[in-house]
C-alpha positions as CSV (number, residue, x, y, z in Angstrom):
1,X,0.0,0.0,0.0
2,X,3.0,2.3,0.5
3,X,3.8,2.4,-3.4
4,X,0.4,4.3,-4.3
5,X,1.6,6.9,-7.3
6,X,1.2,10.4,-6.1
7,X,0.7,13.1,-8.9
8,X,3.7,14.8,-9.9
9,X,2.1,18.2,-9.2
10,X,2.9,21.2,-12.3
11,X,1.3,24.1,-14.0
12,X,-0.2,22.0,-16.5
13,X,-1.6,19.6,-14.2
14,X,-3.1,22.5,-12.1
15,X,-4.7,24.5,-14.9
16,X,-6.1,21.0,-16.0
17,X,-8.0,20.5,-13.0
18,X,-9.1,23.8,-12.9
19,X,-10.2,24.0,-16.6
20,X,-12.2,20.8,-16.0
21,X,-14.2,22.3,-13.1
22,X,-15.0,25.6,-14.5
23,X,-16.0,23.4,-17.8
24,X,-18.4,21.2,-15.1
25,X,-20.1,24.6,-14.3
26,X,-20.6,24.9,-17.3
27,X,-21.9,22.2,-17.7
28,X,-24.7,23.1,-16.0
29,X,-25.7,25.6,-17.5
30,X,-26.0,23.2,-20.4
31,X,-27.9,21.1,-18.6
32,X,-30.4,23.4,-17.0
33,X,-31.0,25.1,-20.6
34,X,-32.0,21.6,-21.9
35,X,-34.6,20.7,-19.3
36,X,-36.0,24.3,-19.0
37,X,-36.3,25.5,-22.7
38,X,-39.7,23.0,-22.6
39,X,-41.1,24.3,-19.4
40,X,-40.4,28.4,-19.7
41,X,-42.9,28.9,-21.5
42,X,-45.8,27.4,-18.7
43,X,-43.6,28.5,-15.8
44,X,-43.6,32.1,-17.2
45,X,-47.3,32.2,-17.7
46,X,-47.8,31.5,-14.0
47,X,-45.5,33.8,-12.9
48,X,-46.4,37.0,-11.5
49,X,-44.0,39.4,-11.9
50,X,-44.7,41.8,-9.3
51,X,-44.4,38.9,-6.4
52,X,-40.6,39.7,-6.0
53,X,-40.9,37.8,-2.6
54,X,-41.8,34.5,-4.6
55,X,-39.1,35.9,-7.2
56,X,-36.5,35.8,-5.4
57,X,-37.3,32.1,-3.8
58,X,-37.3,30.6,-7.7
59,X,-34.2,32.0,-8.1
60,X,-32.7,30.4,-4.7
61,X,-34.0,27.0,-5.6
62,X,-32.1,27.5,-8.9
63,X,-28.9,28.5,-7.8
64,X,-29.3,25.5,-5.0
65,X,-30.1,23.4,-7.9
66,X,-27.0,23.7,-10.0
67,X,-25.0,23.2,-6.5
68,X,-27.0,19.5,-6.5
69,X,-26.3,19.4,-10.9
70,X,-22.6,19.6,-10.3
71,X,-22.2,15.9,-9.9
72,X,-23.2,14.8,-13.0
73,X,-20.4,17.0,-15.1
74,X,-18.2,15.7,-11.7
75,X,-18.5,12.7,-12.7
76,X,-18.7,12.5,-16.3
77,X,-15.7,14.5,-17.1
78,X,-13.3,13.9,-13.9
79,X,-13.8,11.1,-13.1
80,X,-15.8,8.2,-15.8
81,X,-13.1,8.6,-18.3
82,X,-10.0,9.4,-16.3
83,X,-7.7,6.1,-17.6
84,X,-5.2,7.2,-14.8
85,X,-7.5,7.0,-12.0
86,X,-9.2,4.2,-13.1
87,X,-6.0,1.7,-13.6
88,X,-4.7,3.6,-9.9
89,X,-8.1,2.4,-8.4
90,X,-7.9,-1.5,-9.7
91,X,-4.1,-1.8,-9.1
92,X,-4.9,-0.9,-5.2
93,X,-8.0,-3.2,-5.3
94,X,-6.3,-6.0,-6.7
95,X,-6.6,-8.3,-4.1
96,X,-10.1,-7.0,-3.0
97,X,-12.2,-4.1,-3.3
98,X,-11.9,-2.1,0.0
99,X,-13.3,1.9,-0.1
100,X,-11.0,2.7,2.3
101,X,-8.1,1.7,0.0
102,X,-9.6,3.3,-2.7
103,X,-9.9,6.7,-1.1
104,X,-6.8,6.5,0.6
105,X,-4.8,6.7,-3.1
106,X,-6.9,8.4,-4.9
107,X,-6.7,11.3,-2.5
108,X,-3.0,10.6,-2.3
109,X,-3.2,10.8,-6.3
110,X,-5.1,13.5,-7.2
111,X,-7.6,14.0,-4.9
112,X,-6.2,16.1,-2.1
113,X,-4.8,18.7,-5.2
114,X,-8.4,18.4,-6.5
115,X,-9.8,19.8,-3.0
116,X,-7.3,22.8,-2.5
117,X,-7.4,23.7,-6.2
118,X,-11.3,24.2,-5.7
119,X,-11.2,25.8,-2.2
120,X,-8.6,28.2,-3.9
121,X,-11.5,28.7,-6.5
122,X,-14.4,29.5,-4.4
123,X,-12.1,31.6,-2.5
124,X,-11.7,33.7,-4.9
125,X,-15.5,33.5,-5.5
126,X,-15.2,35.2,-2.5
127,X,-13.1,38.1,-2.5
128,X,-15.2,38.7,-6.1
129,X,-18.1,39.4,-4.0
130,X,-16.0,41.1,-1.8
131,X,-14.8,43.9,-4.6
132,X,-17.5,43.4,-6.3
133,X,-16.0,41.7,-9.3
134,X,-18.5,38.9,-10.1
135,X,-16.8,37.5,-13.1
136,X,-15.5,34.4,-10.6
137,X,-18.7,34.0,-9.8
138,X,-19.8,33.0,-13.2
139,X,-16.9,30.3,-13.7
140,X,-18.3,29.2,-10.4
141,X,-21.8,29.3,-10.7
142,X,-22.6,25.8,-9.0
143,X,-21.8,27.9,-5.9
144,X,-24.3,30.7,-6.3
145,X,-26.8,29.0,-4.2
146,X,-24.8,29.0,-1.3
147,X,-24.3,32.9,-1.4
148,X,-28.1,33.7,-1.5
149,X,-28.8,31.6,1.6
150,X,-29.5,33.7,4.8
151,X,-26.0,33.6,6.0
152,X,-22.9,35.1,6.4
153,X,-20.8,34.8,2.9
154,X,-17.7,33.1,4.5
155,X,-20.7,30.3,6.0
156,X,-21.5,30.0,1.8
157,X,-18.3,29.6,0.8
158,X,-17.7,27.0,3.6
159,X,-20.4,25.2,2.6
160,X,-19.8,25.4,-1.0
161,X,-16.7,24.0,-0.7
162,X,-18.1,20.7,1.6
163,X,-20.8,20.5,-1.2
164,X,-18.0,19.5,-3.6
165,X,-16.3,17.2,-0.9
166,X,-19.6,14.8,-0.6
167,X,-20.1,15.1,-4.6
168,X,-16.3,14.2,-4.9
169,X,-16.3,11.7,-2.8
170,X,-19.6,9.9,-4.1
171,X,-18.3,10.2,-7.1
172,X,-15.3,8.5,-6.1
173,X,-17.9,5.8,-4.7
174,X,-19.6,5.1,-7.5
175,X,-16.9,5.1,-9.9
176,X,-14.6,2.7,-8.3
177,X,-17.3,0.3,-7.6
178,X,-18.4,0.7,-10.9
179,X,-14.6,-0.1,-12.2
180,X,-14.1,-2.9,-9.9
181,X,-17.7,-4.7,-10.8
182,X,-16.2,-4.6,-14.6
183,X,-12.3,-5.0,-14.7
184,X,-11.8,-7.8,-16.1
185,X,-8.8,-10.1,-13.4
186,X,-8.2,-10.0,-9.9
187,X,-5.0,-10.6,-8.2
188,X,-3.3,-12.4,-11.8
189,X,-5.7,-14.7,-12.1
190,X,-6.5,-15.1,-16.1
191,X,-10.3,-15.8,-15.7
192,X,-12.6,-13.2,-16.6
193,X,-15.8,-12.1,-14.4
194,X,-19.1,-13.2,-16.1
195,X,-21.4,-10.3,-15.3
């Protein structure tokens, strides 16, 4: 267990990661166009557009929604077709699948880089809200939700950030299960699963 690869860490590598997350964001974006471009037109005929109280609560449960959305891009693009992390995740599960295993490289690997990268991110989400300078706000906007909650801004960004650590980490859970249920030996042995 002691010869789990880390991640050589470099610019690329960084700017990698962090063009895959701001590419999940927008992501869903994508993905709420798609299921709302049906429905606008009967949501907007029951809305009435001087209830700004009732307004304001759509636009919450939006913004809370794309937190919950995230996963799906999380998991499609970081994580379903990552070769890397899946041949790291069957080479530590060789002799048995054990979670505990898993997460123990794959945070090794890449996933404790993954975490900082994106608290970096949303704390500069922060200081844009700070100076008024929204623009990070937009490459993060699965985090919008947490900053119209009645809270203090540092409590969002807290929040926001532990949002990604449960999606990361059931992602993590479903993928290497997922992975393991499929490869194809175990522990040298030439037989192949019949699933």
């Amino acid at each position: 267990m002691e010869n789990e690869a880390k991640e050589k860490i470099t610019a690329r590598l960084v700017f990698s990661r962090i063009g895959w997350f701001v590419i999940s964001g927008f992501a869903i974006l994508a993905i709420y166009l798609a299921v709302m471009a049906p429905l606008a037109p009967m949501l907007a005929a029951k809305i009435d557009p001087t209830d700004s109280e009732a307004r304001s609560f759509r636009y919450a449960a939006v913004y809370i929604a794309f937190a919950f959305i995230y996963i799906i891009p999380l998991y499609l693009l970081l994580f379903k077709k990552d070769i890397g992390l899946k041949t790291e995740v069957l080479r530590v599960t060789e002799d048995g699948f054990d979670l505990k295993t898993v997460f123990r490289a794959v945070y090794r690997k890449i996933g404790i880089l993954d975490h900082v990268i994106y608290a970096a991110m949303s704390v500069l989400v922060l200081i844009g809200r700070f100076v008024r300078i929204p623009v990070f706000g937009f490459f993060m906007i699965q985090e919008s939700g947490f900053y119209v909650l009645p809270i203090p801004e540092i409590l969002g960004c807290i929040l926001a950030v532990l949002c990604f650590a449960a999606e990361y980490a059931l992602c993590l859970v479903v993928a290497s299960k997922n992975w393991d249920k499929n490869r194809l030996r175990r522990g040298g042995s030439s037989q192949s699963y019949q699933n």
